[in-house]
N, CA, C and O atoms as a Tripos MOL2 file, in Angstrom:
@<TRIPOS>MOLECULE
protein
  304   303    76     0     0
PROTEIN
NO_CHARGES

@<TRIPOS>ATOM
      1 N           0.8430   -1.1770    0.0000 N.3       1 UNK1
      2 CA          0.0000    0.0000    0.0000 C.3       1 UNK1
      3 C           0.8920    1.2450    0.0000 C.2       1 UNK1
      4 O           1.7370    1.3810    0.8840 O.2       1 UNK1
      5 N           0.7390    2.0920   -0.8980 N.am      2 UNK2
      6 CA          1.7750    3.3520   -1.1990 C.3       2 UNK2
      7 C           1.0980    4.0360    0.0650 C.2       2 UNK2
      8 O           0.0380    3.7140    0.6020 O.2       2 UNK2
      9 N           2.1420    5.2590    0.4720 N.am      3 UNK3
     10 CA          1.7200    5.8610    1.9430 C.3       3 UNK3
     11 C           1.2410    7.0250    1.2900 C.2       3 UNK3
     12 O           0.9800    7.2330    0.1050 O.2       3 UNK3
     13 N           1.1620    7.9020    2.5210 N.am      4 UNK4
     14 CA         -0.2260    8.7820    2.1180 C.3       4 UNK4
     15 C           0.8230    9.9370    1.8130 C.2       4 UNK4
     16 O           1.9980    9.9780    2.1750 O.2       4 UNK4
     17 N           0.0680   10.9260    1.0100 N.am      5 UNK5
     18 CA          1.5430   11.8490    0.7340 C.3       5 UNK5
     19 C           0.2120   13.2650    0.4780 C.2       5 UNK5
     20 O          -0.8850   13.1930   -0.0770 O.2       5 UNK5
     21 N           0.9660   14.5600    1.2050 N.am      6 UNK6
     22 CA         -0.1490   16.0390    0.6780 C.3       6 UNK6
     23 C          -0.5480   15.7590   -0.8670 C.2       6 UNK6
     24 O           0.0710   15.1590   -1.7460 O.2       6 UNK6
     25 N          -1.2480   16.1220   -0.8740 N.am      7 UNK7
     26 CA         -1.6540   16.7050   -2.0830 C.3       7 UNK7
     27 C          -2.9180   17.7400   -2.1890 C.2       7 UNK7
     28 O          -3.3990   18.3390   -1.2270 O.2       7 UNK7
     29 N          -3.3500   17.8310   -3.5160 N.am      8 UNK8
     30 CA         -3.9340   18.9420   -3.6740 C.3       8 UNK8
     31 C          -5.7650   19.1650   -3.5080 C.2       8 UNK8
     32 O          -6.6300   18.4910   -4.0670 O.2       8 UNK8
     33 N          -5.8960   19.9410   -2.8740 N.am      9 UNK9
     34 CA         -7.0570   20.0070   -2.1160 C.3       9 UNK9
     35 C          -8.3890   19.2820   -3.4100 C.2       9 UNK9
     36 O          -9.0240   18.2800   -3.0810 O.2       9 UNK9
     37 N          -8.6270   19.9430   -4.7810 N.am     10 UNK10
     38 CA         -9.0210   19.5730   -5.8740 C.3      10 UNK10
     39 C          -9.0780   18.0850   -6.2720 C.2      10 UNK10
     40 O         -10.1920   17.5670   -6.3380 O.2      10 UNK10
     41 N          -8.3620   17.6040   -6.4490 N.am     11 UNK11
     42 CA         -7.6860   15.5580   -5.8230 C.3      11 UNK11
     43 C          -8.5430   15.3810   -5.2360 C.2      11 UNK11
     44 O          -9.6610   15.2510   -5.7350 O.2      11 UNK11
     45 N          -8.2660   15.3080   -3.8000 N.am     12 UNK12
     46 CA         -9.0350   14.6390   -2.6410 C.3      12 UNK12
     47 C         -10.8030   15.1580   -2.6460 C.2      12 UNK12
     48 O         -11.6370   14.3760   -2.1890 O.2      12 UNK12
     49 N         -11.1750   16.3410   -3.1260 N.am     13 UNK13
     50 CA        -12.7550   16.8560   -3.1720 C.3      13 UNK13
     51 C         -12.9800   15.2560   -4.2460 C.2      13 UNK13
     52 O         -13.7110   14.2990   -3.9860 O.2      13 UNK13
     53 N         -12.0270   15.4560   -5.5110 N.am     14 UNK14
     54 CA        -12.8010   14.6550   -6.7390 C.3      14 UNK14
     55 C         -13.4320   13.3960   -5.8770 C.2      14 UNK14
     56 O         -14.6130   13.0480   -5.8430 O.2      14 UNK14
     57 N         -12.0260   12.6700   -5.0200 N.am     15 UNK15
     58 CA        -12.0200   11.7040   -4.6600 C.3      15 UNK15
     59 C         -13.1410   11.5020   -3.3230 C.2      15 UNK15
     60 O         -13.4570   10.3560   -3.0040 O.2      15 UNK15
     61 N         -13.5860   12.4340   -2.7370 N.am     16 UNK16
     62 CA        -14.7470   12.2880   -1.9230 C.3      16 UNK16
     63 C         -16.2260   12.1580   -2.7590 C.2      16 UNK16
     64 O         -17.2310   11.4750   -2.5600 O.2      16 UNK16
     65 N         -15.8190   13.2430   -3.8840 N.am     17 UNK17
     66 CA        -16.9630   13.1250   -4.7940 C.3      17 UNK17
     67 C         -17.0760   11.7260   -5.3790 C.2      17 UNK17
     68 O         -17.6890   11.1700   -4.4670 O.2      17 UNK17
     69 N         -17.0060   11.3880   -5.7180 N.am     18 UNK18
     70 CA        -16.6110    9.9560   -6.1060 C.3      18 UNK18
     71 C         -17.1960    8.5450   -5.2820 C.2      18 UNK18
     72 O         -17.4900    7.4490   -5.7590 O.2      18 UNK18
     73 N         -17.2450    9.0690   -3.7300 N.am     19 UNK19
     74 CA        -18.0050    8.6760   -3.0530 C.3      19 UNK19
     75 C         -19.0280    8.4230   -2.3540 C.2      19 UNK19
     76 O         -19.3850    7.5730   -1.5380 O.2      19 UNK19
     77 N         -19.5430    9.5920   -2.9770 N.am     20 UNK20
     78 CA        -20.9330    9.8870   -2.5350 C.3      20 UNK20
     79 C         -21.1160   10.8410   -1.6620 C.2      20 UNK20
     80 O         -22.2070   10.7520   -1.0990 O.2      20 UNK20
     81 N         -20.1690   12.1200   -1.1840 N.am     21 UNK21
     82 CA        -19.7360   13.2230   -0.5390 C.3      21 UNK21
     83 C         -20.1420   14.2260   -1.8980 C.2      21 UNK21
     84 O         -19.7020   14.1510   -3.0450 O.2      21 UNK21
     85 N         -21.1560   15.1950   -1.3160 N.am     22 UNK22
     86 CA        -21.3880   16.4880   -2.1650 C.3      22 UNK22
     87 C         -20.6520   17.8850   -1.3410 C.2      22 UNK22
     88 O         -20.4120   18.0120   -0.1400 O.2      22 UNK22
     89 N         -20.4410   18.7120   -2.3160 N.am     23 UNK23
     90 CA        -20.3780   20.2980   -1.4820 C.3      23 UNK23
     91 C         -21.3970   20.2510   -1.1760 C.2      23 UNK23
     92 O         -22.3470   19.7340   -1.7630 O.2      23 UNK23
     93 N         -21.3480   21.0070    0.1960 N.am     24 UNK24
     94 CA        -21.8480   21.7440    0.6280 C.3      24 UNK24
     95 C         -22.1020   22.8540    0.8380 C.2      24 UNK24
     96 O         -23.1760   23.4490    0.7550 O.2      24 UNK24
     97 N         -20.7070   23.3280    1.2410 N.am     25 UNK25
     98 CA        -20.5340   25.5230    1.6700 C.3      25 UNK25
     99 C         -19.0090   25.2090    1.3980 C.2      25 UNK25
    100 O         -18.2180   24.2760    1.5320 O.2      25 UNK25
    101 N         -19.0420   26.5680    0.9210 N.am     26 UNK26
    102 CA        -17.3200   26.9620    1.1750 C.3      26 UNK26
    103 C         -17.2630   27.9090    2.2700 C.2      26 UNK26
    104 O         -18.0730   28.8270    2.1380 O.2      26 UNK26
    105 N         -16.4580   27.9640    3.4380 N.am     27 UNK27
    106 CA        -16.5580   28.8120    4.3720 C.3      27 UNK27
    107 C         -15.2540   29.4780    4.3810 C.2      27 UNK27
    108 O         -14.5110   29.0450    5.2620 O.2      27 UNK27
    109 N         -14.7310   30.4780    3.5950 N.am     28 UNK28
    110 CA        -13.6520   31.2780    4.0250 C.3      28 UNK28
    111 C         -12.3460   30.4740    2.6350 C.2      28 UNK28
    112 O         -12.3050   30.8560    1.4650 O.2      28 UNK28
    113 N         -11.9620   29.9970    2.8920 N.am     29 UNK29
    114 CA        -10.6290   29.1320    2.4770 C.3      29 UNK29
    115 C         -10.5520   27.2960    2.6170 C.2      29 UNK29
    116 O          -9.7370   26.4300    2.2990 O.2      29 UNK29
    117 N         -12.0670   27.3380    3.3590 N.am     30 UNK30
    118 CA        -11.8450   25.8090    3.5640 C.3      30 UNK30
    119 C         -13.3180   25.3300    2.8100 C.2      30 UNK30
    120 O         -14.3260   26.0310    2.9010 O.2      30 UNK30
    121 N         -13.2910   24.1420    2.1180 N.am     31 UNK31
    122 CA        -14.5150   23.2570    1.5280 C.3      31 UNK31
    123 C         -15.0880   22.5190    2.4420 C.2      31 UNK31
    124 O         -14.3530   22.0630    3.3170 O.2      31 UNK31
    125 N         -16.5130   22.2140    2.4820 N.am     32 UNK32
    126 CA        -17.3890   21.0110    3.5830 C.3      32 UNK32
    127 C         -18.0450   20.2450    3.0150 C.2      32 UNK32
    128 O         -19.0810   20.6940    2.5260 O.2      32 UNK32
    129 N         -17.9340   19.7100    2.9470 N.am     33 UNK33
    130 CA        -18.6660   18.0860    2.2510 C.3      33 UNK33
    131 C         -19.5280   17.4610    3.2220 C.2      33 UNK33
    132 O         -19.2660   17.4810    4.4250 O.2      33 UNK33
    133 N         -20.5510   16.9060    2.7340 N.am     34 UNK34
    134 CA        -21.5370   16.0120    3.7340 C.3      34 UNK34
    135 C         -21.9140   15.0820    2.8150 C.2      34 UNK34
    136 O         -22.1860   15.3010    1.6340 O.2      34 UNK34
    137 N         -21.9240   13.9870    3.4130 N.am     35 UNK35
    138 CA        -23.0700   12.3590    2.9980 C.3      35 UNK35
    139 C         -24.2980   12.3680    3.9980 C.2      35 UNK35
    140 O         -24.3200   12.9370    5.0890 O.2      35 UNK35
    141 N         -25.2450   11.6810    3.4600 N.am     36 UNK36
    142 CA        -26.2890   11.0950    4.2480 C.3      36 UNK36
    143 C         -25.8390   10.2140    5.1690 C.2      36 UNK36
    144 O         -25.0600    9.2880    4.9420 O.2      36 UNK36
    145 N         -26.4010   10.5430    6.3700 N.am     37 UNK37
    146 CA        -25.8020    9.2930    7.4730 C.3      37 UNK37
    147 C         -24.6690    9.3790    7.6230 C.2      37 UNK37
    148 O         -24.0870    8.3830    8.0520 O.2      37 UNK37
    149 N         -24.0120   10.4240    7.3740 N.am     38 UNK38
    150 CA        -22.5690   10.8600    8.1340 C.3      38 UNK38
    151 C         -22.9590   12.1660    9.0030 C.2      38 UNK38
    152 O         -23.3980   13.1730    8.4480 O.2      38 UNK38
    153 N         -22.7360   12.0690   10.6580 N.am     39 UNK39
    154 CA        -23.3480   12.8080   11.3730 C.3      39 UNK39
    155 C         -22.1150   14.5090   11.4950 C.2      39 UNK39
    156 O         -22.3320   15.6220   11.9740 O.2      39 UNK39
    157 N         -20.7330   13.8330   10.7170 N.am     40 UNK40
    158 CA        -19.9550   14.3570   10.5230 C.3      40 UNK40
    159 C         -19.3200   15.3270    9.2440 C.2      40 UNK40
    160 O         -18.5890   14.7250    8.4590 O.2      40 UNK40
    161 N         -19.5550   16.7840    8.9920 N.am     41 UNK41
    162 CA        -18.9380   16.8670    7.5720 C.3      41 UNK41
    163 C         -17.2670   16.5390    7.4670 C.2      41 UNK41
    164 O         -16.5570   16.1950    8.4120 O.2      41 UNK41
    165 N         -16.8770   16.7210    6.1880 N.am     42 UNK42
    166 CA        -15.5370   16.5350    6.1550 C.3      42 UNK42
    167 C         -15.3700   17.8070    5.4140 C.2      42 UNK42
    168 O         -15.9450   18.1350    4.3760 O.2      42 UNK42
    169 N         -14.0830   18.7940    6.4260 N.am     43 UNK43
    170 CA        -13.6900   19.8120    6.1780 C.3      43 UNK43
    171 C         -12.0920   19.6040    5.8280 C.2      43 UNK43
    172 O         -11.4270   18.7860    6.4640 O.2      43 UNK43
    173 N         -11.4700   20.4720    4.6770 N.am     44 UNK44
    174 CA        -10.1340   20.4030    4.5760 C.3      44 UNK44
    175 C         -10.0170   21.5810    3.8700 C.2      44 UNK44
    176 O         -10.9410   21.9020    3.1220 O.2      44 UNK44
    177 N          -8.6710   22.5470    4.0170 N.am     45 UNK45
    178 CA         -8.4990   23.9850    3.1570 C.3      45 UNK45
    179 C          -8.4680   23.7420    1.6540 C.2      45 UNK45
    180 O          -8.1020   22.6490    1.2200 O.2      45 UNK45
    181 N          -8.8880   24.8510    0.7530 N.am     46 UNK46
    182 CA         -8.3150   25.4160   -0.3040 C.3      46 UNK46
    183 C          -6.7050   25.1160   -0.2950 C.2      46 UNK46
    184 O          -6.0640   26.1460   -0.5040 O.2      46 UNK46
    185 N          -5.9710   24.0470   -0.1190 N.am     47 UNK47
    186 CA         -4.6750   24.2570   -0.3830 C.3      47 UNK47
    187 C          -4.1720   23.8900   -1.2820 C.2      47 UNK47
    188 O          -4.9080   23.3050   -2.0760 O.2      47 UNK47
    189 N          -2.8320   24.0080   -1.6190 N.am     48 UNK48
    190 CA         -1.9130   23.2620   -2.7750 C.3      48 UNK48
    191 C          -1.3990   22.5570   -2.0630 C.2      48 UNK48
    192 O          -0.7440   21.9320   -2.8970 O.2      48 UNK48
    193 N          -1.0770   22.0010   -0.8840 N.am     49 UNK49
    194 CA         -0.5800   20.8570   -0.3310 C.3      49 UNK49
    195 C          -1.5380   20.3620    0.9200 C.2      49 UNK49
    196 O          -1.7480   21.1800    1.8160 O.2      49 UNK49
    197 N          -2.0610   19.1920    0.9960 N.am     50 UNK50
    198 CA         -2.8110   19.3180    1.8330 C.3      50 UNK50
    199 C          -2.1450   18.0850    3.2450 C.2      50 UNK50
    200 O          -1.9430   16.8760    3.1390 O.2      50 UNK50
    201 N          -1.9560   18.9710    4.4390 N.am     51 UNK51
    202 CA         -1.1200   17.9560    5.0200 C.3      51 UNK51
    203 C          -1.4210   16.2610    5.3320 C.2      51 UNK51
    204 O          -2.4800   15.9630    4.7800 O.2      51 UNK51
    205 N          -1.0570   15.5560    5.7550 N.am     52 UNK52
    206 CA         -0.9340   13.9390    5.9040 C.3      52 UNK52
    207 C          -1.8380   13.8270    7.1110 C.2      52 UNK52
    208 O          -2.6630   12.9130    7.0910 O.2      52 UNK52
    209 N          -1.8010   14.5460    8.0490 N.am     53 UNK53
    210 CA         -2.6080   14.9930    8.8670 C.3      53 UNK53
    211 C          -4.2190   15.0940    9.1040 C.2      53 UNK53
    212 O          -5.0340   14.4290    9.7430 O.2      53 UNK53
    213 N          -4.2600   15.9140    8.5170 N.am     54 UNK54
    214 CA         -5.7400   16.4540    7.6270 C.3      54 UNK54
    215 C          -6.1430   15.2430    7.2940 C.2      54 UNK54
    216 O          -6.8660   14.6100    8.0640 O.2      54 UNK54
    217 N          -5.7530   14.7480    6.1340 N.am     55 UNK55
    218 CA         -6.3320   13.9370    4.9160 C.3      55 UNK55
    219 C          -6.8230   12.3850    5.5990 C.2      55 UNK55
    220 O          -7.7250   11.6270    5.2410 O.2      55 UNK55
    221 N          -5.9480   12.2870    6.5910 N.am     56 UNK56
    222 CA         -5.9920   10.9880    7.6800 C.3      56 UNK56
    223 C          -7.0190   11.0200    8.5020 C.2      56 UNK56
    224 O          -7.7310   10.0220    8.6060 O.2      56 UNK56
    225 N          -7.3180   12.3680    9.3540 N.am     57 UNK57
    226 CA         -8.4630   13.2300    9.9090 C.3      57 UNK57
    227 C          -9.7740   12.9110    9.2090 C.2      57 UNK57
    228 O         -10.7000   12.4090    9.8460 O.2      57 UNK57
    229 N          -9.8780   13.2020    7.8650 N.am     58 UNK58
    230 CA        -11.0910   13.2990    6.9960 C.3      58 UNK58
    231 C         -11.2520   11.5940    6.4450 C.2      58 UNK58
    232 O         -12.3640   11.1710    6.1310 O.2      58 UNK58
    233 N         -10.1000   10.7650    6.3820 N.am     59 UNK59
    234 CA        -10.4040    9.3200    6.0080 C.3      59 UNK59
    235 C         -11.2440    8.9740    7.1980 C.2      59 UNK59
    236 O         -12.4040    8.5910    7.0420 O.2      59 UNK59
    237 N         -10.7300    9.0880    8.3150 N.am     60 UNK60
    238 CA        -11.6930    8.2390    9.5060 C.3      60 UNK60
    239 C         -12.6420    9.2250    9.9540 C.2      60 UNK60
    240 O         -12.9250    8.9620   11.1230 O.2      60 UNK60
    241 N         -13.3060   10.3180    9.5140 N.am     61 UNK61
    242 CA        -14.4350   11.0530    9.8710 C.3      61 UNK61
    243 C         -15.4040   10.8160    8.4680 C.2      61 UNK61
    244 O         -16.5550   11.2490    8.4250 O.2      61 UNK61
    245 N         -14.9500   10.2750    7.6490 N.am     62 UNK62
    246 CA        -15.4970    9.9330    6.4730 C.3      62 UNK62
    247 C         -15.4560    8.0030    6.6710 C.2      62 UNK62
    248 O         -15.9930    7.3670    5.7650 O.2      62 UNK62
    249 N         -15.1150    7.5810    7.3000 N.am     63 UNK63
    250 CA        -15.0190    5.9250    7.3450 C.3      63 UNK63
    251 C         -14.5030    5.4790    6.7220 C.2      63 UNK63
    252 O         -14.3340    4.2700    6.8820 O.2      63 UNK63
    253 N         -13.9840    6.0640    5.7400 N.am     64 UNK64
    254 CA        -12.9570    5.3290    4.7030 C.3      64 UNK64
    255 C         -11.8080    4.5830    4.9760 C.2      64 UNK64
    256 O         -11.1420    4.9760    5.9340 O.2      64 UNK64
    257 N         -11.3790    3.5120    4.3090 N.am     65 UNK65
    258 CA        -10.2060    2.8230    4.1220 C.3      65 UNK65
    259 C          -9.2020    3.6610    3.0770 C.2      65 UNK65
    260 O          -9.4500    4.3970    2.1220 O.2      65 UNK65
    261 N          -7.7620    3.1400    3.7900 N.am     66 UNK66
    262 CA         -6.8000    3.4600    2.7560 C.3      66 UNK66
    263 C          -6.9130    2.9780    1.3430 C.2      66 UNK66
    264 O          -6.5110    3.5840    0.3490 O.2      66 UNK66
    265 N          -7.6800    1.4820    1.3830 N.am     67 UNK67
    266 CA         -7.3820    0.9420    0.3280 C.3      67 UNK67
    267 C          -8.6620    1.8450   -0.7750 C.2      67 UNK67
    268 O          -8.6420    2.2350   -1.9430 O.2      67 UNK67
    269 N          -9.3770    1.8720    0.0090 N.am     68 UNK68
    270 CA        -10.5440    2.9860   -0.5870 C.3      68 UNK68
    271 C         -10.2480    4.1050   -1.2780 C.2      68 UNK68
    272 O         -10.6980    4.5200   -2.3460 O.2      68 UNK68
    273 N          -9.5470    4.4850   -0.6440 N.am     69 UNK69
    274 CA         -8.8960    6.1740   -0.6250 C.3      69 UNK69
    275 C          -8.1810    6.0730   -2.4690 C.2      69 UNK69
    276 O          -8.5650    6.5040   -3.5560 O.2      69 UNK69
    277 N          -7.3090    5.4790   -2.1190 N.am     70 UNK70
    278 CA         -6.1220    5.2570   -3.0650 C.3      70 UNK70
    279 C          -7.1370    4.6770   -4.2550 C.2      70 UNK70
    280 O          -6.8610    5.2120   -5.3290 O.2      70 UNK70
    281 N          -8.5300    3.4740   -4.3790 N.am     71 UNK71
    282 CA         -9.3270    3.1560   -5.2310 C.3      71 UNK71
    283 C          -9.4780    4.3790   -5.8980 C.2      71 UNK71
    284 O          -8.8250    4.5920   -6.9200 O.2      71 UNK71
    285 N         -10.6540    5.6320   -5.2200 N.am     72 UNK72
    286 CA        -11.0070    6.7440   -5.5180 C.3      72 UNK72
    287 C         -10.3530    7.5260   -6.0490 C.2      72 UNK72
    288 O         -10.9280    8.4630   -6.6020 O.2      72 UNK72
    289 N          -8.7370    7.4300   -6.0880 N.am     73 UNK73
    290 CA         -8.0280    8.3730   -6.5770 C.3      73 UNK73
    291 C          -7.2510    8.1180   -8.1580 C.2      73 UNK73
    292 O          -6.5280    8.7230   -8.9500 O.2      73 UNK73
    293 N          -7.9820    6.7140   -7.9910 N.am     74 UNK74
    294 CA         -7.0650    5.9840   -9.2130 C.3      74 UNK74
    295 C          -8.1850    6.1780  -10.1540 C.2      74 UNK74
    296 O          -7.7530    6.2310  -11.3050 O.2      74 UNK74
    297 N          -9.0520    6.2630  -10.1060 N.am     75 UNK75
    298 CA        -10.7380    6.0180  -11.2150 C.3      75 UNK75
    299 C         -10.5090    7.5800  -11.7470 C.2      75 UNK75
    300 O         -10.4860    8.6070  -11.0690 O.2      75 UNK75
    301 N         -10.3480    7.4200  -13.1660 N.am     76 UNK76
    302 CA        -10.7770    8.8150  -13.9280 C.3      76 UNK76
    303 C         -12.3400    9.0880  -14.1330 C.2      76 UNK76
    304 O         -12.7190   10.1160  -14.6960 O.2      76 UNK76
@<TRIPOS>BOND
     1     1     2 1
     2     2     3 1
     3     3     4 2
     4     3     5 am
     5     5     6 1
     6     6     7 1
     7     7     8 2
     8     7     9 am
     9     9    10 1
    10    10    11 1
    11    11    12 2
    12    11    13 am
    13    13    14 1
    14    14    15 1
    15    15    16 2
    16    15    17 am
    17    17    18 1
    18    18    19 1
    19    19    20 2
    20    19    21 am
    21    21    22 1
    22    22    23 1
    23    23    24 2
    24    23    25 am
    25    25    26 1
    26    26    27 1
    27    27    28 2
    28    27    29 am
    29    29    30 1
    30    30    31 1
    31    31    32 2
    32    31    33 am
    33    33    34 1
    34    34    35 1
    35    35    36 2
    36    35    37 am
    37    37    38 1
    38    38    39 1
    39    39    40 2
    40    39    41 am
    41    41    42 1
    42    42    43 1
    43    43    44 2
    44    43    45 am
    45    45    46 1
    46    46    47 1
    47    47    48 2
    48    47    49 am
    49    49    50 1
    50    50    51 1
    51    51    52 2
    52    51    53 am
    53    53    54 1
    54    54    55 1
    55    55    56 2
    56    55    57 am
    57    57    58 1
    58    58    59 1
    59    59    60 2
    60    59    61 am
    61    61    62 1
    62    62    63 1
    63    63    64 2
    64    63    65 am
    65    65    66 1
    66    66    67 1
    67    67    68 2
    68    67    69 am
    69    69    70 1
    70    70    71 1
    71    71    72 2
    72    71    73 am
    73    73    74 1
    74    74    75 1
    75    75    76 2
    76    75    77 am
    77    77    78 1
    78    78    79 1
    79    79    80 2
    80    79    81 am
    81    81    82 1
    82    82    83 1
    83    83    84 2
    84    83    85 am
    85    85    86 1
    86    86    87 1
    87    87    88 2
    88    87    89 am
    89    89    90 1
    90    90    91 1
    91    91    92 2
    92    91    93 am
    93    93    94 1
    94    94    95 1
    95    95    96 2
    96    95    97 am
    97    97    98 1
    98    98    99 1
    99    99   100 2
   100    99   101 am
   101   101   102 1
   102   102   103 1
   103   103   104 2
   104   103   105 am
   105   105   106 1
   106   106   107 1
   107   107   108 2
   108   107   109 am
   109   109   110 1
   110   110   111 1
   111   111   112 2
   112   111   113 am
   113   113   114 1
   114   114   115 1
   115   115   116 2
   116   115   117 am
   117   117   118 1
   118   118   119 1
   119   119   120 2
   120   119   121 am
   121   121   122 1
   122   122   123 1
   123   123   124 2
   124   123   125 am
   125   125   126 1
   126   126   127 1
   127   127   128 2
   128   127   129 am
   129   129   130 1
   130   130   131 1
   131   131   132 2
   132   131   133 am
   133   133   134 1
   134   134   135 1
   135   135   136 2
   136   135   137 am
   137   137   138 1
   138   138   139 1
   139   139   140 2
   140   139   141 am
   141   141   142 1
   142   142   143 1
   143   143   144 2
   144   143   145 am
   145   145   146 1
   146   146   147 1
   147   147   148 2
   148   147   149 am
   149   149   150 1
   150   150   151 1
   151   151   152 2
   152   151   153 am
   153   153   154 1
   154   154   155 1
   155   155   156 2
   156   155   157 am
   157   157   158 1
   158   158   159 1
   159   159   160 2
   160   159   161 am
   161   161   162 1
   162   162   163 1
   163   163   164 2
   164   163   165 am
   165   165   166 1
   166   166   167 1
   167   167   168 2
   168   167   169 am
   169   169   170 1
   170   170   171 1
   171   171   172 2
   172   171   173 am
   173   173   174 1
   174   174   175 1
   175   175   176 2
   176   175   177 am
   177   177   178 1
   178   178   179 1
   179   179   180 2
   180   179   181 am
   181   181   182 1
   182   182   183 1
   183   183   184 2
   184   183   185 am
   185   185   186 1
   186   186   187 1
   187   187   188 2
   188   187   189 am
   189   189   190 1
   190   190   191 1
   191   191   192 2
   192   191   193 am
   193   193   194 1
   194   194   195 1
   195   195   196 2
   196   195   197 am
   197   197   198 1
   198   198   199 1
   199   199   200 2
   200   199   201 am
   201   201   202 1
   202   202   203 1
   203   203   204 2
   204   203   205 am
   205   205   206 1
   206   206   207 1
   207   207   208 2
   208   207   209 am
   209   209   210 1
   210   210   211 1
   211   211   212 2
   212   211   213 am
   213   213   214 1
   214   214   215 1
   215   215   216 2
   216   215   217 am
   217   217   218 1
   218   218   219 1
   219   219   220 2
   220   219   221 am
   221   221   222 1
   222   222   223 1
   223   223   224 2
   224   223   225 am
   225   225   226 1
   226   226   227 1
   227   227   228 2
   228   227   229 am
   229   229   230 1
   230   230   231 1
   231   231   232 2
   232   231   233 am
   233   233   234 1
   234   234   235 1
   235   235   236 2
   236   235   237 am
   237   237   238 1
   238   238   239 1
   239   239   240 2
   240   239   241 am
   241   241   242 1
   242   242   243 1
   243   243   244 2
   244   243   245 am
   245   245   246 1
   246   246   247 1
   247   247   248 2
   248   247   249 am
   249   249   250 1
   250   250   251 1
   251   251   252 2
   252   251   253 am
   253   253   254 1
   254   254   255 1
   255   255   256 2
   256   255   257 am
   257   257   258 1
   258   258   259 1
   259   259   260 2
   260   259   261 am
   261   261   262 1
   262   262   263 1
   263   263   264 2
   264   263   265 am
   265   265   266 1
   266   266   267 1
   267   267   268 2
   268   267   269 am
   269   269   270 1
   270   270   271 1
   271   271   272 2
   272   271   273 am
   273   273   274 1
   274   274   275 1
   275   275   276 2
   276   275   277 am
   277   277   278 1
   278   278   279 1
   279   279   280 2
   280   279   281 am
   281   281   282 1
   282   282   283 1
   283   283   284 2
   284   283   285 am
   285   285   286 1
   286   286   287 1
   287   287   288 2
   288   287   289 am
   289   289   290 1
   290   290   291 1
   291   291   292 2
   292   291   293 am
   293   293   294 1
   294   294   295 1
   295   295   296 2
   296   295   297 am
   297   297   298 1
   298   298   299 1
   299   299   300 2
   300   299   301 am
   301   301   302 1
   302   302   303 1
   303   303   304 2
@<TRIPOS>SUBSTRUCTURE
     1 UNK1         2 RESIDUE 1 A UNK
     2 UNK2         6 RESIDUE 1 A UNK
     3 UNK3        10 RESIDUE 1 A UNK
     4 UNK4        14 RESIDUE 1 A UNK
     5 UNK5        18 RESIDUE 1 A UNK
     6 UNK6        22 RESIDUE 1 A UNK
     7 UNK7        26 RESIDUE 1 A UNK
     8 UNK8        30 RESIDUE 1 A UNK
     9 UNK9        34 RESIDUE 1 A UNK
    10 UNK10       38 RESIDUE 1 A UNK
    11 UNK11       42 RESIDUE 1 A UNK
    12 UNK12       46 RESIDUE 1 A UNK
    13 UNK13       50 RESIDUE 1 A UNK
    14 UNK14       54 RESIDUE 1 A UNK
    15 UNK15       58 RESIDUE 1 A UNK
    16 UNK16       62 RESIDUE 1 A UNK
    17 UNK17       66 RESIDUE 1 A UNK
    18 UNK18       70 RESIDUE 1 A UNK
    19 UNK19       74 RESIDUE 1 A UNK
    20 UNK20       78 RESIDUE 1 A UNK
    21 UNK21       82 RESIDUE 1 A UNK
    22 UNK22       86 RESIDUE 1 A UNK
    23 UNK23       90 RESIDUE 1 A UNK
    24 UNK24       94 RESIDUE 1 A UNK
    25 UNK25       98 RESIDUE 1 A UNK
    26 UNK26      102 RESIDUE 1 A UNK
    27 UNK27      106 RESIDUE 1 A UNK
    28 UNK28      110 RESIDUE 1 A UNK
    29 UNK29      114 RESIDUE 1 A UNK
    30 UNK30      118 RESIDUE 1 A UNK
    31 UNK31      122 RESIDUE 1 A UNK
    32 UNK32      126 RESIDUE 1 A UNK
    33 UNK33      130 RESIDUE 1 A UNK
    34 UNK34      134 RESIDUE 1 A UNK
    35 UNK35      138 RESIDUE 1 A UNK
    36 UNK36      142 RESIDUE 1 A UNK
    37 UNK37      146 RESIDUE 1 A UNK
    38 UNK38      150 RESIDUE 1 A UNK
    39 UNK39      154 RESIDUE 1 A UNK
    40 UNK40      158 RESIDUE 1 A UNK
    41 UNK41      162 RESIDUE 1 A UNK
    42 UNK42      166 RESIDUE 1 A UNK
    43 UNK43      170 RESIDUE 1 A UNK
    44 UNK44      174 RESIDUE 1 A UNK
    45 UNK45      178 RESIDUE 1 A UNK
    46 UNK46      182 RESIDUE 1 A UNK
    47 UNK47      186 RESIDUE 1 A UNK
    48 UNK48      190 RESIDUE 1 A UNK
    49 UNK49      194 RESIDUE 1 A UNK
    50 UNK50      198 RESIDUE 1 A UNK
    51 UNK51      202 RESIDUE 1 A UNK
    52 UNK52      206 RESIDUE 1 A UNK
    53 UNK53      210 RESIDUE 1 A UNK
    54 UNK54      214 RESIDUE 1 A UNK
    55 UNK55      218 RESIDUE 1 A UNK
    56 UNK56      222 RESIDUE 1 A UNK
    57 UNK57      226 RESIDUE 1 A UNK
    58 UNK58      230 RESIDUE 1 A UNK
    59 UNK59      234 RESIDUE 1 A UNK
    60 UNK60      238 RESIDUE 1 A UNK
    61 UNK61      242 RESIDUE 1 A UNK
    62 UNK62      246 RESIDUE 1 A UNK
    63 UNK63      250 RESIDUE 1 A UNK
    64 UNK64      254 RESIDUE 1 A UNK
    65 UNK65      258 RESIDUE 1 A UNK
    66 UNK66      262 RESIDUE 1 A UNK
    67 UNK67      266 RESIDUE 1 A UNK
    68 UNK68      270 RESIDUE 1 A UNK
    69 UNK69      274 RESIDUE 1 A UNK
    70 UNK70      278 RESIDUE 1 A UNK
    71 UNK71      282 RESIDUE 1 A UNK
    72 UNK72      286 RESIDUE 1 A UNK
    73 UNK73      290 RESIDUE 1 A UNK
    74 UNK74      294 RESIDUE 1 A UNK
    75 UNK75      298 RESIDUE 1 A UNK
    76 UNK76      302 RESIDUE 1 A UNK
């Protein structure tokens, strides 16, 4: 399993989109995404690098697997 590495805020939206995560609001500099039956949104900045941190944050507030993650990112 390749490790998790920043990337770009645009990426990871596609890749939530992808899952069944819509926008919601943009509040300031940061995007919010919500699913049905997620009591949680998933927030991350407008950035060009988005830290390892974050993105790890939003996998398990989103329930996602790595192996998931990396699926979503591979599908054009």
């Amino acid at each position: 399993m390749p490790k998790i590495k920043p990337l770009h805020w645009k990426v990871i939206a596609r890749a939530f989109e992808r899952d069944g995560w819509r926008l919601d609001r943009i509040a300031g500099d940061h995007v919010v995404y919500v699913k049905a039956g997620y009591p949680r949104p998933v927030v991350f900045p407008k950035e060009k690098e988005i830290d390892v941190f974050i993105i790890k944050n939003n996998l398990k507030t989103a329930r996602m697997t790595r192996e998931r993650f990396f699926e979503l990112l591979g599908k054009r």
